[in-house]
Jmol script that loads the backbone (N, CA, C; Angstrom):
load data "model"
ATOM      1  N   UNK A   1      -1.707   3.145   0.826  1.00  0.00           N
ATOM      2  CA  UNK A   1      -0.515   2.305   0.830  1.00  0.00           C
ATOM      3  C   UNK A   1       0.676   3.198   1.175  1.00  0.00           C
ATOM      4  N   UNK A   2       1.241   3.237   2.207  1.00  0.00           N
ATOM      5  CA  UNK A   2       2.198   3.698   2.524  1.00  0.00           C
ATOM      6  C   UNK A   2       3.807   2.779   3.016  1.00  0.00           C
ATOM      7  N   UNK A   3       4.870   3.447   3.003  1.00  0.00           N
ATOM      8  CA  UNK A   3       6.302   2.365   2.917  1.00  0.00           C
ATOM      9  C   UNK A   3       6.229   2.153   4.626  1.00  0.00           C
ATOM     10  N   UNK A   4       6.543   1.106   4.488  1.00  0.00           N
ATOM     11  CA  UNK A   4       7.380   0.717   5.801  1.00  0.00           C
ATOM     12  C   UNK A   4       8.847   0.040   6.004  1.00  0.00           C
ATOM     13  N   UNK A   5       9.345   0.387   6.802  1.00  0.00           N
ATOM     14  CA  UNK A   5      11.199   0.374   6.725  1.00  0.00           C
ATOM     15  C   UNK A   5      11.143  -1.601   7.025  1.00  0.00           C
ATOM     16  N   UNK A   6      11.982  -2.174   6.297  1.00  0.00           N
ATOM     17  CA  UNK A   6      12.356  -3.375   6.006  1.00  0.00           C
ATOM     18  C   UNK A   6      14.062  -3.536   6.397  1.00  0.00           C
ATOM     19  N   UNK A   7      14.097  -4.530   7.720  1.00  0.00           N
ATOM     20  CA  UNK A   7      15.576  -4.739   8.038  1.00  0.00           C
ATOM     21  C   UNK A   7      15.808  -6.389   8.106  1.00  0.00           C
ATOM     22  N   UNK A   8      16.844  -7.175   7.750  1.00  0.00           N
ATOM     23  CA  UNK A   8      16.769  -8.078   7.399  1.00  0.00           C
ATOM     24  C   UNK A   8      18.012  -9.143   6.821  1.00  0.00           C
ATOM     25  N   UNK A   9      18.024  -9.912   7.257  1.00  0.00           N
ATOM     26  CA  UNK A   9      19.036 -10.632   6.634  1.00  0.00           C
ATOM     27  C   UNK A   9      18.992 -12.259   5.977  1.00  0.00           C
ATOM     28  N   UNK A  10      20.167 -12.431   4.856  1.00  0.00           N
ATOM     29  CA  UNK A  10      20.321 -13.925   4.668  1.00  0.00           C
ATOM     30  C   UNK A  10      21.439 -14.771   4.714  1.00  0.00           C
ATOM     31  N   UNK A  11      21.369 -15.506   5.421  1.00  0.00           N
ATOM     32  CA  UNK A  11      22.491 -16.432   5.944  1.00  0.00           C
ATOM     33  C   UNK A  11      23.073 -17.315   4.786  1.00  0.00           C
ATOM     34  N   UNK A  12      24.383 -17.084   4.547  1.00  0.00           N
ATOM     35  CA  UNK A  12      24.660 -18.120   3.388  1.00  0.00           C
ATOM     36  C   UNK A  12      25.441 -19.250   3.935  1.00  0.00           C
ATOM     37  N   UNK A  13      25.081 -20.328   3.769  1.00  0.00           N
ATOM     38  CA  UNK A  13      26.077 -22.017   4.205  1.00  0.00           C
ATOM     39  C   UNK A  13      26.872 -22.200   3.225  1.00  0.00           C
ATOM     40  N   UNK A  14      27.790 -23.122   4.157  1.00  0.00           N
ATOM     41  CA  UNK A  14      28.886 -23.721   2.797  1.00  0.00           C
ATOM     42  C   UNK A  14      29.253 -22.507   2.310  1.00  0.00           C
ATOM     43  N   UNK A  15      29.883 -21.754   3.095  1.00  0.00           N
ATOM     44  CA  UNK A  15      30.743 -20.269   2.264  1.00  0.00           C
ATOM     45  C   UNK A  15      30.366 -19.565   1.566  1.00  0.00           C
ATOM     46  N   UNK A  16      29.158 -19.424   1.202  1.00  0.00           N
ATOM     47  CA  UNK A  16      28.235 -18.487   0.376  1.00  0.00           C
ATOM     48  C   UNK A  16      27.723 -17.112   0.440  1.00  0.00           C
ATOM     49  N   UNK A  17      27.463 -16.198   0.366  1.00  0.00           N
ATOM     50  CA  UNK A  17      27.491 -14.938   0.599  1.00  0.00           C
ATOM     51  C   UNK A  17      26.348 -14.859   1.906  1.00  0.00           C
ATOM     52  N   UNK A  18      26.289 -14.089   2.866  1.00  0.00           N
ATOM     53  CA  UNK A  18      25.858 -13.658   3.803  1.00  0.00           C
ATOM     54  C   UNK A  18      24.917 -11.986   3.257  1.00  0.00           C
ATOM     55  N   UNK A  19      24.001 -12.209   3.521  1.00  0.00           N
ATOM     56  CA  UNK A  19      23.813 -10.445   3.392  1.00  0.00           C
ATOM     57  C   UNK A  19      22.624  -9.879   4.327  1.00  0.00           C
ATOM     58  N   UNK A  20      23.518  -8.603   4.133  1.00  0.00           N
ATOM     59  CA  UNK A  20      22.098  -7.512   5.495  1.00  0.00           C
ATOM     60  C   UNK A  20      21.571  -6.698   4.554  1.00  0.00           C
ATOM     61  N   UNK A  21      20.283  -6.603   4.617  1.00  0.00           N
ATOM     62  CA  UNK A  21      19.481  -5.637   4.102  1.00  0.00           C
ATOM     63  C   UNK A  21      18.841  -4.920   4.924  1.00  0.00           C
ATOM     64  N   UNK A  22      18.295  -3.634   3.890  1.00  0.00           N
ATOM     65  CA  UNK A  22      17.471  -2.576   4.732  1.00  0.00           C
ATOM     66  C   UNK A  22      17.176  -2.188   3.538  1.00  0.00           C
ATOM     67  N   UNK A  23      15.334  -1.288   3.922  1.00  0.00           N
ATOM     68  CA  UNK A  23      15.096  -0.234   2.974  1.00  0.00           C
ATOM     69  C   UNK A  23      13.354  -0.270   2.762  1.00  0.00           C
ATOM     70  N   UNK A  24      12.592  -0.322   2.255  1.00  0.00           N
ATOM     71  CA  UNK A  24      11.282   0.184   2.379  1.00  0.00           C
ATOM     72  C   UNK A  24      10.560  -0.858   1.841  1.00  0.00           C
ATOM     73  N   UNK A  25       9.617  -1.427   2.458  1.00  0.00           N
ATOM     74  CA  UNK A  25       8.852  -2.331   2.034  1.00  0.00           C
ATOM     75  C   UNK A  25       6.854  -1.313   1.581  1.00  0.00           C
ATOM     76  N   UNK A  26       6.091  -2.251   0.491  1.00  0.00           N
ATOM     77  CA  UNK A  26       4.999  -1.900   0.398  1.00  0.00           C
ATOM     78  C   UNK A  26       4.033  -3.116   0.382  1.00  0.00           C
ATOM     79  N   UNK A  27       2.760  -3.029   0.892  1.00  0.00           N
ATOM     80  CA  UNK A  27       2.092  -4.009   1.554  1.00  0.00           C
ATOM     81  C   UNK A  27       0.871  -3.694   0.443  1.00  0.00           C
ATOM     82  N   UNK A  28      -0.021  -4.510  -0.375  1.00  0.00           N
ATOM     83  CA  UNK A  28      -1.187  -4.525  -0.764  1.00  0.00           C
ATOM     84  C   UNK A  28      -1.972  -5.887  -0.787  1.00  0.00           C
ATOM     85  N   UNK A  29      -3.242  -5.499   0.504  1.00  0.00           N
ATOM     86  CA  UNK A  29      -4.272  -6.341   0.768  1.00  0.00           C
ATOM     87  C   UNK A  29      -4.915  -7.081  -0.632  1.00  0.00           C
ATOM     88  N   UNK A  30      -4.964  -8.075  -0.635  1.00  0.00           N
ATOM     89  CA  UNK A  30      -5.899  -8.488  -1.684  1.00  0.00           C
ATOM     90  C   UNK A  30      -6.830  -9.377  -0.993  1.00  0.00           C
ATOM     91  N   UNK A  31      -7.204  -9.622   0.052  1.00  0.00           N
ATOM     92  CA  UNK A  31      -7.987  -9.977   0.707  1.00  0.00           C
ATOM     93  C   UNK A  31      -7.877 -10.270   2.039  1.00  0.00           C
ATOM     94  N   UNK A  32      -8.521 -10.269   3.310  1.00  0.00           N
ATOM     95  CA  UNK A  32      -8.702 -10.108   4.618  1.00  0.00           C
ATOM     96  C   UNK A  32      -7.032 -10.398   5.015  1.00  0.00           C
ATOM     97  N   UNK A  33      -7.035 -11.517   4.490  1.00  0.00           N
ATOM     98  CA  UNK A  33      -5.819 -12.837   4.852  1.00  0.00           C
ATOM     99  C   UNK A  33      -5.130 -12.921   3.967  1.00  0.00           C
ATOM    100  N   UNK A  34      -4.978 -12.733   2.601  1.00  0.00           N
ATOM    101  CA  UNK A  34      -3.814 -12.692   1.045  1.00  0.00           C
ATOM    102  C   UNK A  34      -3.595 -11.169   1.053  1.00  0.00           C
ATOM    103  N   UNK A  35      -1.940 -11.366   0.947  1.00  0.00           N
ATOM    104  CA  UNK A  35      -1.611  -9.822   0.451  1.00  0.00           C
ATOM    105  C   UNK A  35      -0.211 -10.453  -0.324  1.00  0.00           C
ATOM    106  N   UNK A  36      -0.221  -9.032  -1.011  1.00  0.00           N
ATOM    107  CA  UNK A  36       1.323  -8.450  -1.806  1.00  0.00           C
ATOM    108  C   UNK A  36       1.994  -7.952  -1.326  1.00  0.00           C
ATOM    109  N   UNK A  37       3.311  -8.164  -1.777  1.00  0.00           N
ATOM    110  CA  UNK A  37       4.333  -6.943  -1.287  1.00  0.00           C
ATOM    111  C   UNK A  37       5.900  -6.901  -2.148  1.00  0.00           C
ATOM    112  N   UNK A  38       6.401  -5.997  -1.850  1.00  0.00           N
ATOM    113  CA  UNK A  38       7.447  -4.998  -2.902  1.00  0.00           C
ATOM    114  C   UNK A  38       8.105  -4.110  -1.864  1.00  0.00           C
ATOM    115  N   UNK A  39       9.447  -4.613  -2.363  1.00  0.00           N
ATOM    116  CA  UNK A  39      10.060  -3.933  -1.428  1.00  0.00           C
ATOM    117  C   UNK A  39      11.640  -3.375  -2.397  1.00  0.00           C
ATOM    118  N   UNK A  40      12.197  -2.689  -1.926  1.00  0.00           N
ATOM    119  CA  UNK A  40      13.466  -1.644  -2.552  1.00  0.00           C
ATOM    120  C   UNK A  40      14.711  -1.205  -1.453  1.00  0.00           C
ATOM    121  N   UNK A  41      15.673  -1.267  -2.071  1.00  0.00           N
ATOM    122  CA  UNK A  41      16.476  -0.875  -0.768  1.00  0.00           C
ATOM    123  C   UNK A  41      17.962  -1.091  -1.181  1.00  0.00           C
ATOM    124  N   UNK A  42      18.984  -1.625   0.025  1.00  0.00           N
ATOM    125  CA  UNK A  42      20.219  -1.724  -0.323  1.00  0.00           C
ATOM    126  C   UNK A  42      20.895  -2.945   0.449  1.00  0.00           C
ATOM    127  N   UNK A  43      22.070  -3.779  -0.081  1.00  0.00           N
ATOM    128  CA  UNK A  43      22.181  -4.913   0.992  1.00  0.00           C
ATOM    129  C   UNK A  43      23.889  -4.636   1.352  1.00  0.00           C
ATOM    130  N   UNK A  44      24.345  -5.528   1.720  1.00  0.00           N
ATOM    131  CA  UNK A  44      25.853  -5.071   1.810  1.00  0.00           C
ATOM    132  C   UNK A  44      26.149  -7.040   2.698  1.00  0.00           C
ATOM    133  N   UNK A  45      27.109  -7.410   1.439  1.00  0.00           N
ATOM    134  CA  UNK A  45      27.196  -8.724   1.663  1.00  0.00           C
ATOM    135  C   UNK A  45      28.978  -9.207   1.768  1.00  0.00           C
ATOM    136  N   UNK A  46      28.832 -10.588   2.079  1.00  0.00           N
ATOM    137  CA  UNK A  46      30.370 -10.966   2.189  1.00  0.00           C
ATOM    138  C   UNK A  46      30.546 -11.825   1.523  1.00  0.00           C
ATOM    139  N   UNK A  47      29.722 -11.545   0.226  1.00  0.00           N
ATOM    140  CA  UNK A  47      30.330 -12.569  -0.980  1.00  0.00           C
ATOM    141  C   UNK A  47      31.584 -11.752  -1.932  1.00  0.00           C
ATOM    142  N   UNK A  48      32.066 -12.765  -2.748  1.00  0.00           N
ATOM    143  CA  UNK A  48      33.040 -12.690  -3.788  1.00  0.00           C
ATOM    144  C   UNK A  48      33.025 -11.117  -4.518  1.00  0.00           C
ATOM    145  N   UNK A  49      34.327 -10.541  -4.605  1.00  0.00           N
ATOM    146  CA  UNK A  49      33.823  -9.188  -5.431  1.00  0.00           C
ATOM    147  C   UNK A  49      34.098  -9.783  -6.922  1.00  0.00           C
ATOM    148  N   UNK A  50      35.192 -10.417  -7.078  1.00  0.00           N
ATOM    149  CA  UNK A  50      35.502 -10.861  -8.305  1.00  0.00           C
ATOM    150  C   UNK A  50      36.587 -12.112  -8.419  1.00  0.00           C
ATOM    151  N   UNK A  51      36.665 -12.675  -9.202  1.00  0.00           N
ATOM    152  CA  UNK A  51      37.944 -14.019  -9.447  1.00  0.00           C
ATOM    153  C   UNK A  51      37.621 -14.681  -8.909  1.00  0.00           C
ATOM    154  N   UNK A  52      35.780 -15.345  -8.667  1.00  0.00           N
ATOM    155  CA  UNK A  52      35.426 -16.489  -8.011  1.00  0.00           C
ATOM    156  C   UNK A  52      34.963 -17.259  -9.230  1.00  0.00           C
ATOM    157  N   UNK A  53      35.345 -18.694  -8.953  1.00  0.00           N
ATOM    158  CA  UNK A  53      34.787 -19.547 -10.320  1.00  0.00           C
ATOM    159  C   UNK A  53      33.662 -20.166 -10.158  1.00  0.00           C
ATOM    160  N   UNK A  54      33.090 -20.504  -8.666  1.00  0.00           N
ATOM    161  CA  UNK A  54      32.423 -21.023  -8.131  1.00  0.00           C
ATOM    162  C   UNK A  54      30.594 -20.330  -8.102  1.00  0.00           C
ATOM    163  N   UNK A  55      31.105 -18.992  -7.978  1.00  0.00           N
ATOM    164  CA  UNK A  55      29.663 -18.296  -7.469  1.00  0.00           C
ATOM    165  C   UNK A  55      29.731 -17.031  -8.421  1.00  0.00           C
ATOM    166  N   UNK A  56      28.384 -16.510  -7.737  1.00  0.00           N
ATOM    167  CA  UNK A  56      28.843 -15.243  -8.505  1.00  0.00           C
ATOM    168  C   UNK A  56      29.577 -14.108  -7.874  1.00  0.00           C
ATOM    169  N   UNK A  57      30.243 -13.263  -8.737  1.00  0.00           N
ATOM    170  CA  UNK A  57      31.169 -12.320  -8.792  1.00  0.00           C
ATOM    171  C   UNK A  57      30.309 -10.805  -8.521  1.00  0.00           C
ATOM    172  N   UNK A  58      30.254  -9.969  -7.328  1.00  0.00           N
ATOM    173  CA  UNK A  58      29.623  -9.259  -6.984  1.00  0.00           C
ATOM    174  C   UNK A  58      30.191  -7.751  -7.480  1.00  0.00           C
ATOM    175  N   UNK A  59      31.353  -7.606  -7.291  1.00  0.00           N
ATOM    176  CA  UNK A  59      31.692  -5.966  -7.847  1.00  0.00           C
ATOM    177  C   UNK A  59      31.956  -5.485  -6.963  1.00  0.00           C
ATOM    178  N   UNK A  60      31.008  -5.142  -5.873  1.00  0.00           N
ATOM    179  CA  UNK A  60      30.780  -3.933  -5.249  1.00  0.00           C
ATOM    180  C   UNK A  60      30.413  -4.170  -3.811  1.00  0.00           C
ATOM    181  N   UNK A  61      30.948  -4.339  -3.076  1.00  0.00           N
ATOM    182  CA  UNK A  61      30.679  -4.424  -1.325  1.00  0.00           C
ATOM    183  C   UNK A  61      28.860  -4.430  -1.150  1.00  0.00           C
ATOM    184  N   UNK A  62      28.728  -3.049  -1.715  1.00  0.00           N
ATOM    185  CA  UNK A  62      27.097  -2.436  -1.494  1.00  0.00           C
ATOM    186  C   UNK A  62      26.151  -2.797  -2.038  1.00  0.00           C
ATOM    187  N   UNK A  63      24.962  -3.801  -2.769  1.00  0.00           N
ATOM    188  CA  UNK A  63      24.490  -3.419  -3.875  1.00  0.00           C
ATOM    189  C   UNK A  63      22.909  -3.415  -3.280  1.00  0.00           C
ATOM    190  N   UNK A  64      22.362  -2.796  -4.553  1.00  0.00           N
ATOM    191  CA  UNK A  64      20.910  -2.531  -4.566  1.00  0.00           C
ATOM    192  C   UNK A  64      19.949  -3.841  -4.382  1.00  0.00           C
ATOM    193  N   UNK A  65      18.828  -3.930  -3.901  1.00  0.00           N
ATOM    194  CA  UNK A  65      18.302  -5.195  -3.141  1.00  0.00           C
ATOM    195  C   UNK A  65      16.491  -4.839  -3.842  1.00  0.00           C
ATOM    196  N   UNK A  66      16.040  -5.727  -4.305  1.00  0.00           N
ATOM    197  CA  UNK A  66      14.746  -5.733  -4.978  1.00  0.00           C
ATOM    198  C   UNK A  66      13.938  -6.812  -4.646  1.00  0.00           C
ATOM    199  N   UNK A  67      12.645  -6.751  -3.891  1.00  0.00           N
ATOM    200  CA  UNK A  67      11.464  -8.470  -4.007  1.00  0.00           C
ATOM    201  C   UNK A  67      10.706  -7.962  -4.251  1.00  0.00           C
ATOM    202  N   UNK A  68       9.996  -9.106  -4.616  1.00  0.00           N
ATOM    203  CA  UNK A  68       8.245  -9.429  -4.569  1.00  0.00           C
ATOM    204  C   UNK A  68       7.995 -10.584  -3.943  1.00  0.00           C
ATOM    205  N   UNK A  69       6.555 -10.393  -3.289  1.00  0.00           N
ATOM    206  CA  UNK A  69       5.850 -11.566  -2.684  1.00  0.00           C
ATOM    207  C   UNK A  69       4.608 -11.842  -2.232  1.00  0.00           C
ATOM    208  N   UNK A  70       3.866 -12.952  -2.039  1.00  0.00           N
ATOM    209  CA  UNK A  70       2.707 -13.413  -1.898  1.00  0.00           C
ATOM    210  C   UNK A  70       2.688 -13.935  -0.214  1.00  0.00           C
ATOM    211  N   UNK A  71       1.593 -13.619   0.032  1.00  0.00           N
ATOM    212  CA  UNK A  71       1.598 -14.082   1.317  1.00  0.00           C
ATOM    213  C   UNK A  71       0.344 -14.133   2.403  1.00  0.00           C
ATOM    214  N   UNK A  72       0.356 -14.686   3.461  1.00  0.00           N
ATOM    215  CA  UNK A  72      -0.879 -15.208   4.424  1.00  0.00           C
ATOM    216  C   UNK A  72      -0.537 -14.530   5.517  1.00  0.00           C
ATOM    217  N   UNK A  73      -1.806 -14.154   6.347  1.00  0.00           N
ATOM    218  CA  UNK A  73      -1.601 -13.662   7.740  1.00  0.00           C
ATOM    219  C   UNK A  73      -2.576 -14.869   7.973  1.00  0.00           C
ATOM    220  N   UNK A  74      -1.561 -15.513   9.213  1.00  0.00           N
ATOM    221  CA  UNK A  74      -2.680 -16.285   9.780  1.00  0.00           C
ATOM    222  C   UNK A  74      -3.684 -16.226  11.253  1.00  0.00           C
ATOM    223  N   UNK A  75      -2.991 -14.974  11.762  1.00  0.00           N
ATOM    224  CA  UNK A  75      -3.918 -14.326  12.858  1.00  0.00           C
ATOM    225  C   UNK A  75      -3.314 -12.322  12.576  1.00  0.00           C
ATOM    226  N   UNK A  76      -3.928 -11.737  13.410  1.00  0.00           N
ATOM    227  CA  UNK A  76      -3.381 -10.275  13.200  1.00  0.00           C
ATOM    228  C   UNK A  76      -2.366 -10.019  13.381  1.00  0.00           C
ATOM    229  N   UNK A  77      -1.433 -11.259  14.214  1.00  0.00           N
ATOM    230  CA  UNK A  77       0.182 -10.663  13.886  1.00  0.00           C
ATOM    231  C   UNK A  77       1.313 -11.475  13.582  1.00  0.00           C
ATOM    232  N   UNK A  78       0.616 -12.978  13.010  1.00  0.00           N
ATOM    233  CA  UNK A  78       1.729 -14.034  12.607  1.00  0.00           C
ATOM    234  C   UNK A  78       1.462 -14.181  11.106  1.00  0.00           C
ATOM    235  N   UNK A  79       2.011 -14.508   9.678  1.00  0.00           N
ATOM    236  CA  UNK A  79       1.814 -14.288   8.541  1.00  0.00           C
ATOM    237  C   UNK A  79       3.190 -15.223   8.015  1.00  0.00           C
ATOM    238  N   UNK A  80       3.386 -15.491   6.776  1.00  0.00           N
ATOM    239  CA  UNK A  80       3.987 -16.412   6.385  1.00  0.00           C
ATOM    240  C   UNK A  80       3.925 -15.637   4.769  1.00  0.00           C
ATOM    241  N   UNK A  81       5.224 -15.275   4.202  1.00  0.00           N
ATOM    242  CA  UNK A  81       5.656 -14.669   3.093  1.00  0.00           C
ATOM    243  C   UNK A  81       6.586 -15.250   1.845  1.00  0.00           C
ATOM    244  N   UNK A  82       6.324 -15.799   0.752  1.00  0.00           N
ATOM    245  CA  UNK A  82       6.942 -16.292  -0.348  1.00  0.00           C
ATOM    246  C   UNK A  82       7.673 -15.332  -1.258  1.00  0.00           C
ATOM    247  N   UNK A  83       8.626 -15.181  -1.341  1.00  0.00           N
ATOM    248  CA  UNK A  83       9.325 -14.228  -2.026  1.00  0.00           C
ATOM    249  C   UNK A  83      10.379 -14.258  -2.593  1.00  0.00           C
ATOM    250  N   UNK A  84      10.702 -14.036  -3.672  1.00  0.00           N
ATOM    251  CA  UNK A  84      11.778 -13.282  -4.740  1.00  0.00           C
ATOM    252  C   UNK A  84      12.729 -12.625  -4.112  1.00  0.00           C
ATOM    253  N   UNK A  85      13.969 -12.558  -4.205  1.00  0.00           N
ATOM    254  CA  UNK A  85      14.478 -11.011  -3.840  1.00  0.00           C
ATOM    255  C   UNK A  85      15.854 -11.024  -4.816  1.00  0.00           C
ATOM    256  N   UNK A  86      16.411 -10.094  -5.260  1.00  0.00           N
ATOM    257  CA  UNK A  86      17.445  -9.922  -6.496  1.00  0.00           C
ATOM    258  C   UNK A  86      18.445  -8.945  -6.050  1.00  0.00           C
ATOM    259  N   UNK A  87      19.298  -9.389  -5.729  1.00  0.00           N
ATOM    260  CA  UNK A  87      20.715  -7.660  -5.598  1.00  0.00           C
ATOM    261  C   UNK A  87      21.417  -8.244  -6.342  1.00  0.00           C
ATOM    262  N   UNK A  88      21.842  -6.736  -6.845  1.00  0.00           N
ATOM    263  CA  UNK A  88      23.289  -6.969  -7.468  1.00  0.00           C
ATOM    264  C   UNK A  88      23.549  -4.882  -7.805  1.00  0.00           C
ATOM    265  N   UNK A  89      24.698  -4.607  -8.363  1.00  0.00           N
ATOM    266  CA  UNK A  89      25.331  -3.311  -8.531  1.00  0.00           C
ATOM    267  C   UNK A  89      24.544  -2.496  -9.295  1.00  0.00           C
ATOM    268  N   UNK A  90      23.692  -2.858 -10.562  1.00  0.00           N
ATOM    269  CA  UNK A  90      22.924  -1.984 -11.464  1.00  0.00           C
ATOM    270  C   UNK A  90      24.283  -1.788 -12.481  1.00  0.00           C
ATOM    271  N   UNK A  91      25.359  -2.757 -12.793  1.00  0.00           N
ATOM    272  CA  UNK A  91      26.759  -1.872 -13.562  1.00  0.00           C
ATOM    273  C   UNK A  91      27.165  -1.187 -13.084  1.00  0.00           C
ATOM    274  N   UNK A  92      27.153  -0.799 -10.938  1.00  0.00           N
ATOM    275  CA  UNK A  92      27.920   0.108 -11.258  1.00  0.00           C
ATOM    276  C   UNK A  92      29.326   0.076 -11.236  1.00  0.00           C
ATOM    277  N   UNK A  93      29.494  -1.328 -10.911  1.00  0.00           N
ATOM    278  CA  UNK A  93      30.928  -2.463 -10.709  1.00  0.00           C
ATOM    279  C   UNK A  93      30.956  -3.129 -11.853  1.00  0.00           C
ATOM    280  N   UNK A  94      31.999  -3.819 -11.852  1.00  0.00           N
ATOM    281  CA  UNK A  94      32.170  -4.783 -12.615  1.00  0.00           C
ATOM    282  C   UNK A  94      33.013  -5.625 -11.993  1.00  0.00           C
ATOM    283  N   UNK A  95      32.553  -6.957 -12.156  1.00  0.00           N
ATOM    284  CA  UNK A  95      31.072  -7.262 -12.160  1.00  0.00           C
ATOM    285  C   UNK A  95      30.176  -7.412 -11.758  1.00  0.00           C
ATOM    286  N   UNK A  96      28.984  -7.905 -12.843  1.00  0.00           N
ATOM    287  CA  UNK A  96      27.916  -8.021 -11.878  1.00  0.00           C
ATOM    288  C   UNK A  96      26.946  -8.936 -12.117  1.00  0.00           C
ATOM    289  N   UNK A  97      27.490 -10.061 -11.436  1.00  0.00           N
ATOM    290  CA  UNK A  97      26.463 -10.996 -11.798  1.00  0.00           C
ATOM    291  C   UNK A  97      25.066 -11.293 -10.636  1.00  0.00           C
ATOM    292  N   UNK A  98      25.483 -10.366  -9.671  1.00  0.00           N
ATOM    293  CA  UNK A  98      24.277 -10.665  -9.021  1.00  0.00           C
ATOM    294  C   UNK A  98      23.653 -11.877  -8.402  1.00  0.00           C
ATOM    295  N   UNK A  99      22.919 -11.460  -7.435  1.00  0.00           N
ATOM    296  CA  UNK A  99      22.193 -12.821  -6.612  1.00  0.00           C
ATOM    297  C   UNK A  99      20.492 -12.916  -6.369  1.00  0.00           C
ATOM    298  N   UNK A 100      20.276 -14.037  -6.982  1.00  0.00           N
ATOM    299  CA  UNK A 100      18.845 -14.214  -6.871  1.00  0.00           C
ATOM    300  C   UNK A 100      18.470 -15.310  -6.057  1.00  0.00           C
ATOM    301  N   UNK A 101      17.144 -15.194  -4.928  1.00  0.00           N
ATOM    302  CA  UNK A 101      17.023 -16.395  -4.288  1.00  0.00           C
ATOM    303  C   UNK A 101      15.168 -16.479  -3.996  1.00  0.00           C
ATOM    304  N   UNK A 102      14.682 -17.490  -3.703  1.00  0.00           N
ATOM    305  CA  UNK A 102      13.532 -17.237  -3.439  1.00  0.00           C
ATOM    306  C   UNK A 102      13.815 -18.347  -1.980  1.00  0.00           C
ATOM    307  N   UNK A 103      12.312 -17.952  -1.520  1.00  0.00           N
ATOM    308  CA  UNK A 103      12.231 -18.575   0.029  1.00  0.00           C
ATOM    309  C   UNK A 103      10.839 -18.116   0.379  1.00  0.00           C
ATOM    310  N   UNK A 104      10.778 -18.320   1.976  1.00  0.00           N
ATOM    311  CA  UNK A 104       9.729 -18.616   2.359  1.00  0.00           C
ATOM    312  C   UNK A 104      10.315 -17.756   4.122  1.00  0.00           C
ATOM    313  N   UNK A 105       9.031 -16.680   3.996  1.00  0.00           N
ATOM    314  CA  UNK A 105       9.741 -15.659   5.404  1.00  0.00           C
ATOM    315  C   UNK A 105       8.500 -16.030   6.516  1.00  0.00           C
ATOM    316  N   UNK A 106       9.089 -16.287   7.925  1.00  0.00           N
ATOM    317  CA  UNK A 106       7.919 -15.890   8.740  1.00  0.00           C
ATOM    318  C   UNK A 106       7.382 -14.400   9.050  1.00  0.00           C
ATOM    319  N   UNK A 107       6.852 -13.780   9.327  1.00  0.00           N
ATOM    320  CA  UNK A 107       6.380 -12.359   9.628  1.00  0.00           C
ATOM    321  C   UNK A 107       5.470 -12.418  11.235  1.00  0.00           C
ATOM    322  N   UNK A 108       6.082 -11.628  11.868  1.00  0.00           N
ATOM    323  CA  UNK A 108       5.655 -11.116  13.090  1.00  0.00           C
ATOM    324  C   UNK A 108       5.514  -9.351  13.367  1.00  0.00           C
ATOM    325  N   UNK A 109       3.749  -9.146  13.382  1.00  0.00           N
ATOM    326  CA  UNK A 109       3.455  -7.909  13.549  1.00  0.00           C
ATOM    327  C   UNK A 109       3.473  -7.336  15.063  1.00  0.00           C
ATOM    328  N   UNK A 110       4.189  -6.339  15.193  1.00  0.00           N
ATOM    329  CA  UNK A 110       4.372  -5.839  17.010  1.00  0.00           C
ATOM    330  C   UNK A 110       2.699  -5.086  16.970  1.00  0.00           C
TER     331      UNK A 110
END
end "model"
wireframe off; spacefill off
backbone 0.3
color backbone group
């Protein structure tokens, strides 16, 4: 099991935070066609730093970016990924309420 570099983004509607990520993803087979994966890294978004009543209050321009997920390959290079993903500062702002979302990724292997 070795990392592979993860670049990436999520589009927010209705004025909602936007964010780019990057940073290292890990892949474990659990069968031909089902795998896992875990990934770590950093995002850098254009949501609220603070004095929003609406959403959450981010802190920090930069923050740390965390998933997990389940997922299908449905030939050797098209696959379909369910996943978690969580940023927010770790405290090192204030505040930090952080953003959590789950979804559903396509995956295309070169």
């Amino acid at each position: 099991m070795r990392p592979r570099v993860h670049l990436g983004t999520s589009i927010g509607t209705a004025g909602e935070a936007t964010q780019f990520f990057t940073g290292f993803s890990w892949t474990i087979d659990l069968t031909s066609k089902v795998f896992a994966e875990a990934g770590f890294g950093g995002v850098i978004h254009t949501g609220n730093l603070d004095g929003n009543e609406d959403g959450p209050n981010l802190g920090c321009r930069v923050l740390f970016h965390e998933y997990i997920g389940a997922g299908y390959r449905f030939t050797e290079h098209w696959n379909l990924l369910a996943q978690i993903a969580h940023s927010s500062n770790a405290n090192l702002c204030s505040p930090n309420d952080g953003m959590t979302r789950a979804g559903l990724q396509v995956g295309y292997k070169f």
